[in-house]
Legacy VTK file of the C-alpha trace (Angstrom):
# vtk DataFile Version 3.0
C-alpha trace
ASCII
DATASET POLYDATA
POINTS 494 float
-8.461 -16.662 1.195
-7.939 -15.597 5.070
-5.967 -12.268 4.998
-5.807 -9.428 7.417
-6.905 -5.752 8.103
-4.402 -3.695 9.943
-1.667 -6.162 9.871
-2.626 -8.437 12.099
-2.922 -12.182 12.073
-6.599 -13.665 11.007
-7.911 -16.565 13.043
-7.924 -19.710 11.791
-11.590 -20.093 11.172
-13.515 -18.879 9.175
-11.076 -18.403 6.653
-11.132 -19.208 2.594
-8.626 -21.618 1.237
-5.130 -19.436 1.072
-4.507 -18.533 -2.764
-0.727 -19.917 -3.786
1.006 -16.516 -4.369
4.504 -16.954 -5.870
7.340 -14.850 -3.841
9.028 -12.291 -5.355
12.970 -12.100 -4.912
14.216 -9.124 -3.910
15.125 -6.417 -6.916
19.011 -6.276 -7.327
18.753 -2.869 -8.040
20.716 -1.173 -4.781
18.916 2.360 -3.830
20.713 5.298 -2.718
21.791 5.248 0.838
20.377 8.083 2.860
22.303 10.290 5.434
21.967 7.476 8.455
22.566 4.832 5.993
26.217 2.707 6.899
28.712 3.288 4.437
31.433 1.281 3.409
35.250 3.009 4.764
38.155 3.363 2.304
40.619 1.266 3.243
44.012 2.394 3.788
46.812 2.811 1.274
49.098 0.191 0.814
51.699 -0.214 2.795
54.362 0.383 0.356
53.035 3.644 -0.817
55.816 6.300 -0.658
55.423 8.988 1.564
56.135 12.325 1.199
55.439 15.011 -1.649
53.462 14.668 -4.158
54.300 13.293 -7.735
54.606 17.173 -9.517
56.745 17.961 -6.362
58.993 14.950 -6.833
59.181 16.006 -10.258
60.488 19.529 -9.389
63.215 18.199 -7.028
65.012 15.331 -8.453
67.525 15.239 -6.391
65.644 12.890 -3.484
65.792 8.995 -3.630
64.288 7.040 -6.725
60.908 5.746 -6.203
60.378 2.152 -5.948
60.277 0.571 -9.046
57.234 -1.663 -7.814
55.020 1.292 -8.009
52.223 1.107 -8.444
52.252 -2.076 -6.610
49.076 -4.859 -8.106
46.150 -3.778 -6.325
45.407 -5.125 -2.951
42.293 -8.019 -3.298
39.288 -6.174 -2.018
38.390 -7.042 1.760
35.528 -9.635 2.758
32.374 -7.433 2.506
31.541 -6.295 6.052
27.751 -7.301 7.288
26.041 -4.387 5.478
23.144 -3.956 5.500
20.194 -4.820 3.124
16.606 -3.653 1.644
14.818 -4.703 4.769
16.855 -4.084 7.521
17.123 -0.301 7.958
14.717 -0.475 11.004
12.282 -2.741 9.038
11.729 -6.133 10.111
11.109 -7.587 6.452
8.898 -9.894 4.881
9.633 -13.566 5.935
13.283 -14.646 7.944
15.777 -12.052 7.312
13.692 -9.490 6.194
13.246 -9.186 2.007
17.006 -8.701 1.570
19.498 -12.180 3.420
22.197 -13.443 2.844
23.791 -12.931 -0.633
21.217 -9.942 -1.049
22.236 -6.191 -2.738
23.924 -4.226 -0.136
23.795 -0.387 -0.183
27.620 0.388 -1.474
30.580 -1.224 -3.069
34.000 -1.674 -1.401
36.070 1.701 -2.220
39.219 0.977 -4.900
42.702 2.730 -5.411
43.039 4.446 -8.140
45.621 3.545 -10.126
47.694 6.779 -10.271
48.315 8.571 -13.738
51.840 9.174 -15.179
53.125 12.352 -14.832
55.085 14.829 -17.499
58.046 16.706 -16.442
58.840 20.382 -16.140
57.874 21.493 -19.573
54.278 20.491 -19.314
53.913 21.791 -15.527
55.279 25.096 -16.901
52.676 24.868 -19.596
49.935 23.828 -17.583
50.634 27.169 -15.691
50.512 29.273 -18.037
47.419 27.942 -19.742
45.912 28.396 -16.515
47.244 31.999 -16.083
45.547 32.599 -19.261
41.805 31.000 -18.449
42.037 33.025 -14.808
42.743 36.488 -16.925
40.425 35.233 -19.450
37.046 34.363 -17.308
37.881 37.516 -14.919
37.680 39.877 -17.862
34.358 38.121 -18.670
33.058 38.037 -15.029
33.595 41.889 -15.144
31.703 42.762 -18.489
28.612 40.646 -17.169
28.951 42.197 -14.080
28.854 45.711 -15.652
26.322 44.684 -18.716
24.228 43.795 -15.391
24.830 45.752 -12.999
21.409 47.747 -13.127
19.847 43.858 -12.125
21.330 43.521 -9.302
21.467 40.000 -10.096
23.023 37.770 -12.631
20.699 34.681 -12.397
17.869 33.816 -14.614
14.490 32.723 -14.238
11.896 30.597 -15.657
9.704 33.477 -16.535
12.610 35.705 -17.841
13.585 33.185 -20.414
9.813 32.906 -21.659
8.859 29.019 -19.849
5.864 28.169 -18.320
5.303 29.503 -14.087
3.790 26.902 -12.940
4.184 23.522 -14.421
0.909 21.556 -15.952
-0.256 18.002 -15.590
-2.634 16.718 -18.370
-6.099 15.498 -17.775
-5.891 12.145 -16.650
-2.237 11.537 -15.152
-1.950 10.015 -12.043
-0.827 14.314 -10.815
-3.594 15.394 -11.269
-5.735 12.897 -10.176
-3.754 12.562 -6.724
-4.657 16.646 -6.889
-8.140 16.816 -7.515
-9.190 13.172 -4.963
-6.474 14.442 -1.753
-8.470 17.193 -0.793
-11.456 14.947 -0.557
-9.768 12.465 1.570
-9.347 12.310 5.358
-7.063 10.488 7.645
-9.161 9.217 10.586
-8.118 9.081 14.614
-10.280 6.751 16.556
-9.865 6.182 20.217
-11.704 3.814 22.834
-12.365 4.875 26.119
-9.369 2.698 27.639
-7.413 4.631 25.769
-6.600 2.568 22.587
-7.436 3.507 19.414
-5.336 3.383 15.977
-5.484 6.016 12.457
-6.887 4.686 8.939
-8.590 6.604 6.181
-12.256 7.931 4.526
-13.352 9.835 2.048
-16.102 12.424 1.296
-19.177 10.945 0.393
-21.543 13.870 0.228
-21.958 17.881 0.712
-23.691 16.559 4.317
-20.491 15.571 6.008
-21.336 11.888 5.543
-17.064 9.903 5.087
-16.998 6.275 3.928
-14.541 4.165 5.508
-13.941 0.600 7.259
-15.966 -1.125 10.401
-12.411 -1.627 12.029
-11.156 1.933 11.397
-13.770 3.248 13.971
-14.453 0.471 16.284
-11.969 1.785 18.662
-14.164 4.489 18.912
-17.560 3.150 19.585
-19.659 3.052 22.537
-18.224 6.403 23.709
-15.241 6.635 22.468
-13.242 9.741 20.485
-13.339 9.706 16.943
-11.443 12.580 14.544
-11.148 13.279 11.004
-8.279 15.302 9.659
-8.312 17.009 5.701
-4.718 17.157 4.006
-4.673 21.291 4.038
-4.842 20.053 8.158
-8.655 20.849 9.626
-9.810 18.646 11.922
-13.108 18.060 12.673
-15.173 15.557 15.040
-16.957 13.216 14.171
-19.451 10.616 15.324
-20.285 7.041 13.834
-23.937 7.032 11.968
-23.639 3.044 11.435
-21.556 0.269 10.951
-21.710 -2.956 9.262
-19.172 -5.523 10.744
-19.817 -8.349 8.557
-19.378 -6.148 5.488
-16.303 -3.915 7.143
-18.741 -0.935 6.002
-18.976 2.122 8.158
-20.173 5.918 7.783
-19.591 8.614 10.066
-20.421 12.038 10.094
-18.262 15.437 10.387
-19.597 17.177 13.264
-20.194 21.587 11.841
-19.072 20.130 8.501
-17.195 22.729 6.020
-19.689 24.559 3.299
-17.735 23.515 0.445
-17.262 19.436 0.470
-16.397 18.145 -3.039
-17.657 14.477 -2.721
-15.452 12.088 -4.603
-16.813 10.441 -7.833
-17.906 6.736 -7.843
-17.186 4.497 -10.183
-18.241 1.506 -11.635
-16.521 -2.198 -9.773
-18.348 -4.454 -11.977
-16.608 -2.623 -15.379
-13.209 -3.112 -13.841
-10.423 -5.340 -15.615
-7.669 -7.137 -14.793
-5.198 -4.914 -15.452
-6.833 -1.861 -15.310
-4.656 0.908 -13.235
-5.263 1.769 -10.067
-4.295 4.758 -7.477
-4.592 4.033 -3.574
-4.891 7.250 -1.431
-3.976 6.703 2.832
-2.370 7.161 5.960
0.150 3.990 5.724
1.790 3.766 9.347
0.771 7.368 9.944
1.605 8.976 7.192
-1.335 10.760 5.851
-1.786 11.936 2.393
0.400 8.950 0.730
-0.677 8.180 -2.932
0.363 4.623 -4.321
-0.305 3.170 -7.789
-0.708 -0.193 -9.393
-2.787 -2.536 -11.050
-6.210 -4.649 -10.438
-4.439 -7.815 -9.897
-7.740 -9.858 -9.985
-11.604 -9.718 -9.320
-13.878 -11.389 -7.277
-11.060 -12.920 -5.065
-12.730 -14.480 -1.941
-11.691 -13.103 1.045
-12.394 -13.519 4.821
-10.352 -10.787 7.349
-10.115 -10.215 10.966
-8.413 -7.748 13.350
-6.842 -10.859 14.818
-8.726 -10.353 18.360
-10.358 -12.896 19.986
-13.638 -11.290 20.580
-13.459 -10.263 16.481
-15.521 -11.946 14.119
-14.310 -12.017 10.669
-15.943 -9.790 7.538
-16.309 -11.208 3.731
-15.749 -9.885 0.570
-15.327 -10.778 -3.416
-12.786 -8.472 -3.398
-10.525 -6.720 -5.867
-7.206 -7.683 -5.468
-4.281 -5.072 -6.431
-0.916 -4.769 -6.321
-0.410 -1.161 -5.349
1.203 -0.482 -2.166
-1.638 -0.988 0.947
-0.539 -0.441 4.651
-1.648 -0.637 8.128
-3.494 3.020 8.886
-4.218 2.675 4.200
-7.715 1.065 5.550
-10.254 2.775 4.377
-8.723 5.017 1.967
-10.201 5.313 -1.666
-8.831 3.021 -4.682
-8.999 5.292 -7.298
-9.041 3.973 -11.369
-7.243 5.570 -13.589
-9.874 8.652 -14.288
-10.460 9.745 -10.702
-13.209 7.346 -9.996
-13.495 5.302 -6.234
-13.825 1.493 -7.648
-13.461 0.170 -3.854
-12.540 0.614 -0.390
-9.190 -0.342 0.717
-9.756 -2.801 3.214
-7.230 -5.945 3.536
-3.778 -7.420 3.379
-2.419 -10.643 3.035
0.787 -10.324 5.055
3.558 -12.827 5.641
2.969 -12.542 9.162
6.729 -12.004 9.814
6.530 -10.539 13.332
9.053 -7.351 13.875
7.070 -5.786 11.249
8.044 -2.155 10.181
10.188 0.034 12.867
9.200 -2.101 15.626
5.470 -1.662 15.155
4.494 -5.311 15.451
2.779 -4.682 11.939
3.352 -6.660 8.491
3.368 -4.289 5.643
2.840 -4.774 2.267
3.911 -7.625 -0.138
1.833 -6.552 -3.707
-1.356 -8.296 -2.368
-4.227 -6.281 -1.212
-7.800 -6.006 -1.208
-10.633 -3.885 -2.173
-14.465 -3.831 -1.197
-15.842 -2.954 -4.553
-17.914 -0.087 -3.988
-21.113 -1.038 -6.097
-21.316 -2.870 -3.021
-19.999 -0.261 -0.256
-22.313 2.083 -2.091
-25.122 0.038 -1.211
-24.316 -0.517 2.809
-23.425 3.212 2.839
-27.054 4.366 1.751
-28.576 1.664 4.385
-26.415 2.925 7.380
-27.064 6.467 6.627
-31.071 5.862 5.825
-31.265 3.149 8.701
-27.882 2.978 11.158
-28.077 -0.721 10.114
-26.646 -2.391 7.938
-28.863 -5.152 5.732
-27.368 -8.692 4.571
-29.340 -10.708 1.388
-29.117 -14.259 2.872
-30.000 -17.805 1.613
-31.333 -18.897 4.949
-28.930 -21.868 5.194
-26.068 -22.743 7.885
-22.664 -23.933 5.404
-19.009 -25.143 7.060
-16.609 -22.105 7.542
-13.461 -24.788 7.392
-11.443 -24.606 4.674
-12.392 -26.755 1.570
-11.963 -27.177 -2.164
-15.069 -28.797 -3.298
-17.675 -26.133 -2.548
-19.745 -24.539 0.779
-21.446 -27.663 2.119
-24.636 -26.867 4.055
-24.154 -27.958 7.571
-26.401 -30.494 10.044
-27.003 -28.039 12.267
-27.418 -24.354 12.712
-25.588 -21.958 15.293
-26.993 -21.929 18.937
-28.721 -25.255 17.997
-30.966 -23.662 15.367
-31.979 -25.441 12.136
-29.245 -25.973 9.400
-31.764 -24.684 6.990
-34.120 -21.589 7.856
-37.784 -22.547 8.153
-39.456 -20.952 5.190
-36.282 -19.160 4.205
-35.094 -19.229 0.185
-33.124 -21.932 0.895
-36.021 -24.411 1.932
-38.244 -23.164 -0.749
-35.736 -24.054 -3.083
-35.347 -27.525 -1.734
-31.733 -27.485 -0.051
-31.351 -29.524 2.511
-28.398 -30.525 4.862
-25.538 -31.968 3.765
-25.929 -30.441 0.133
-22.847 -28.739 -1.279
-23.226 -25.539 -3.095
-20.489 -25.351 -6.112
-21.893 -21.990 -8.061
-23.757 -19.223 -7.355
-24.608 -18.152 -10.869
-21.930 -18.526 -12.478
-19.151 -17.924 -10.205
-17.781 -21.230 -8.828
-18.213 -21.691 -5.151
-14.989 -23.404 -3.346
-15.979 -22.882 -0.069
-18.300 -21.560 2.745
-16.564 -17.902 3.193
-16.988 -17.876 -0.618
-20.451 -17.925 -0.739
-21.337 -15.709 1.747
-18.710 -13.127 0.293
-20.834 -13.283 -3.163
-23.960 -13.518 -1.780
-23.109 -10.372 0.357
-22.327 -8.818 -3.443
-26.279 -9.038 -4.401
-29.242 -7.174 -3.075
-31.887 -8.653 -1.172
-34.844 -9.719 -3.744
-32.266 -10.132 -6.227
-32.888 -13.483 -8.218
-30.185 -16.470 -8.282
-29.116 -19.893 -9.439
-27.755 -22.541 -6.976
-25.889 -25.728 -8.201
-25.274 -27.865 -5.911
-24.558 -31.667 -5.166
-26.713 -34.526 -3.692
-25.552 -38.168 -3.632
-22.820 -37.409 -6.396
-25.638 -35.901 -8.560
-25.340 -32.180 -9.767
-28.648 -30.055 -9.382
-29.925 -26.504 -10.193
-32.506 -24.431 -8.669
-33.280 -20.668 -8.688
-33.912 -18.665 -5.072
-34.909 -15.488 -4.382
-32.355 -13.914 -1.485
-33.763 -12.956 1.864
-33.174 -10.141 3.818
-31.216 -9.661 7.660
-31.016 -6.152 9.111
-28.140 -5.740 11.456
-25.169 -7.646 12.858
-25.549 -10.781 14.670
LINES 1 495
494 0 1 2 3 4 5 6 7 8 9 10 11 12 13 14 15 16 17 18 19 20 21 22 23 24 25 26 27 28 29 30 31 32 33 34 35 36 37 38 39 40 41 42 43 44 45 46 47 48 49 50 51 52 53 54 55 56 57 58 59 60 61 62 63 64 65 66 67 68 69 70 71 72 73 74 75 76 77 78 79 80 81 82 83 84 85 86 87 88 89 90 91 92 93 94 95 96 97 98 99 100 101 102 103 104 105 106 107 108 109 110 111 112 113 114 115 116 117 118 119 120 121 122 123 124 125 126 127 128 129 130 131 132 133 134 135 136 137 138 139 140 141 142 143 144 145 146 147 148 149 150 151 152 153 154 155 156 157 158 159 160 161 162 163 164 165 166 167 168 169 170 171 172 173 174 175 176 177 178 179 180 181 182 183 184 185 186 187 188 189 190 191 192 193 194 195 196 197 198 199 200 201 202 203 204 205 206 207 208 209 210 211 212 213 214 215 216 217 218 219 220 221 222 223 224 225 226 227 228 229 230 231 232 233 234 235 236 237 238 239 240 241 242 243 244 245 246 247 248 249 250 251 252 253 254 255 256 257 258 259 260 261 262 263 264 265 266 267 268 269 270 271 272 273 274 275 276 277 278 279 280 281 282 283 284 285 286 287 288 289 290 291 292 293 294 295 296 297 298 299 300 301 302 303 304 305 306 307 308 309 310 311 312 313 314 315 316 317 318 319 320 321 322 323 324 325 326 327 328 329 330 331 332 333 334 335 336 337 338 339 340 341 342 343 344 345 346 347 348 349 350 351 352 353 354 355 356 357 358 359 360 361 362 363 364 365 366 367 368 369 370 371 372 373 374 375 376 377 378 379 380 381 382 383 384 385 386 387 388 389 390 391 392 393 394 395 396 397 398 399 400 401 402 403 404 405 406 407 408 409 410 411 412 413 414 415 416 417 418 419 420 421 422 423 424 425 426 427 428 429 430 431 432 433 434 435 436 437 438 439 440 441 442 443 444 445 446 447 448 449 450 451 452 453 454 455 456 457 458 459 460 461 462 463 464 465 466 467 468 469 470 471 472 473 474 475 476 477 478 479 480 481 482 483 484 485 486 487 488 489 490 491 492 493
């Protein structure tokens, strides 16, 4: 699957085969319209309407013309809807043509009716209705005076939480989605990186020791390299500098470090990817569009989805992951933010988006948003780069030592004729040849994940450890083979 990082398009090669995703129509459930929000103006009375005093006063002086016996005339057909508008269009450009709302979608109000009015008794009942209300005004001014004097050594006649014997401060149990949000914010940071032309964008990190040492994406601080100006801010608002200790492109890994970090960093937990389930909840922490400290919730969607992203740049090449897919809410400037299970726990690195590639994007920005479909470097596997970029400033790939076809395929990751730069397909000595693969072979399963394509394979190969100990099935000729390889090793991005 080719998605994106930062909202922006992903080039059309390498890329996965695109996973069907079925659309979701828009909820028909209309929110409340906030203070700039269009509303929908009464419309005026009918034109028949008498004039003039008001039904009790017409009551009171009978001696002025009949009313109209047509009144209350039928009630007037309510006006063609104007163009209101929908979920998508209050300054956001929408998913798709038309934004998530259209044609036919929920608007924000309903056209305003008349009230039928209410018949009317004559003078007996206005007389009584005065009197009872005589009564009630004598009635609650007498009590307004006793509390007023039972009181009046208060000062005050209101009552709070603590006078009526309730709790001070309200308490979230162990475990809700409150109090995790409270105990993971303070460990999170929303990250400013700037080049030295001046660009630069925000995204997200989190503490990943008492040394200073944040986790977050390669494209979060690439603004920022080779001299450029790199910032991390805590929610209770320090900011600190910071500088990049190593960055692994292919991975979309990168540490940096909190320059004179604070005494008393509370690292955030790790947690176990591989132990994750469909299903399983799921709490994103980030800085979507700027706005930092944003907590969003959902589900793991799926595991071990292939994906390939890009920043969209020409000069970009793209980074692979078996990622875990979830559905809650990830946004431009989310990127390297935390995803949180339902104890606390980081189980990945929010990394990707698929977008619908809709243009406007939100407020003008240029950038899709989210549609329920985002992605997660598990961090059994971020763990891993981390400790090599802060032991080494490199980051270290396991490899097969075999050239496959980035194009998009169904039938597997087909080893190609002929390596890049001219090189040899398959490495000289490299697992690959000691296994026996040769070009032209297609590679269906790596263990026993099924292999569909090339940026599939190198996403789960990039899951294992160099050294670590695999079978390859793969086809020759129409036959099906098996062999076991031991995975090499490359330091650095080439």
């Amino acid at each position: 699957m080719s998605t994106e990082n930062e909202g922006n398009e992903v080039p059309p090669a390498p890329s996965a085969p695109p996973v069907p995703v079925a659309s979701s129509a828009a909820s028909p459930q209309s929110p409340a319209p906030d203070g700039n929000a269009p509303t929908t103006p009464l419309p005026p009375l009918p034109g028949d309407a008498p004039a003039g005093p008001a039904p009790e006063a017409a009551a009171a002086h009978p001696s002025g013309p009949a009313p109209d016996g047509s009144w209350p005339p039928p009630r007037p057909a309510a006006p063609p809807h104007p163009e209101t508008p929908s979920y998508g269009d209050a300054g956001a450009g929408g998913a798709g043509a038309g934004g998530f709302g259209g044609p036919g979608a929920p608007v924000w109000g309903a056209a305003y009716q008349q009230p039928a009015p209410k018949p009317r008794g004559r003078g007996g009942l206005v007389a009584a209705v005065l009197v009872a209300a005589l009564v009630a005004g004598s009635l609650g001014g007498g009590l307004g005076y006793t509390l007023a004097k039972n009181h009046d050594d208060s000062g005050s006649t209101t009552v709070s939480a603590s006078d009526s014997g309730g709790a001070t401060q309200v308490k979230r149990a162990p475990g809700t989605i409150a109090s995790v949000a409270a105990k993971s914010l303070p460990s999170t940071v929303t990250i400013e990186a700037q080049g030295t032309n001046g660009d630069g964008g925000t995204g997200t990190g989190f503490v990943f020791d008492t040394q200073g040492h944040i986790i977050t994406n390669n494209h979060v601080v690439a603004d920022a390299l080779n001299g450029g100006k790199l910032t991390a801010t805590f929610p209770n608002g320090k900011k600190y500098d910071a500088e990049v200790v190593g960055h692994a492109q292919g991975y979309d890994v990168a540490v940096v470090k909190l320059k004179n970090p604070p005494s008393d960093l509370k690292p955030l937990p790790l947690g176990d990817s591989d132990k994750v389930v469909v299903g399983d909840e799921t709490i994103a922490i980030g800085a979507p569009f700027g706005l930092s400290n944003t907590v969003t919730t959902g589900i793991i969607s799926a595991k071990n989805r292939p994906v390939a992203s890009s920043d969209g740049s020409s000069s970009s090449k793209a980074s692979y992951m078996s990622a875990l897919q979830t559905d809650a809410p990830i946004n431009p400037g989310n990127s390297g933010g935390p995803l949180l299970d339902g104890s606390g726990a980081v189980i990945g690195i929010n990394s990707a988006i698929q977008s619908t590639n809709s243009g406007g994007g939100f407020g003008g920005s240029g950038q899709s948003g989210s549609i329920g479909l985002g992605f997660a470097i598990p961090i059994d596997q971020a763990k891993y780069v981390a400790q090599q970029l802060i032991k080494t400033g490199k980051p270290v790939y396991a490899k097969i030592g075999a050239s496959v076809s980035l194009e998009d395929s169904s039938d597997g990751a087909k080893i190609t004729d002929q390596g890049t730069a001219g090189s040899a397909a398959v490495e000289s000595g490299g697992p690959a040849d000691k296994a026996g693969l040769k070009p032209g072979d297609v590679i269906t399963k790596l263990d026993d994940m099924v292999i569909d394509s090339g940026p599939t394979l190198i996403g789960e190969i990039w899951t294992h450890k160099p050294g670590d100990k695999v079978t390859i099935t793969y086809k020759r000729g129409g036959q099906e083979h098996t062999v076991d390889l031991t995975l090499g090793a490359r330091a650095g991005d080439s």
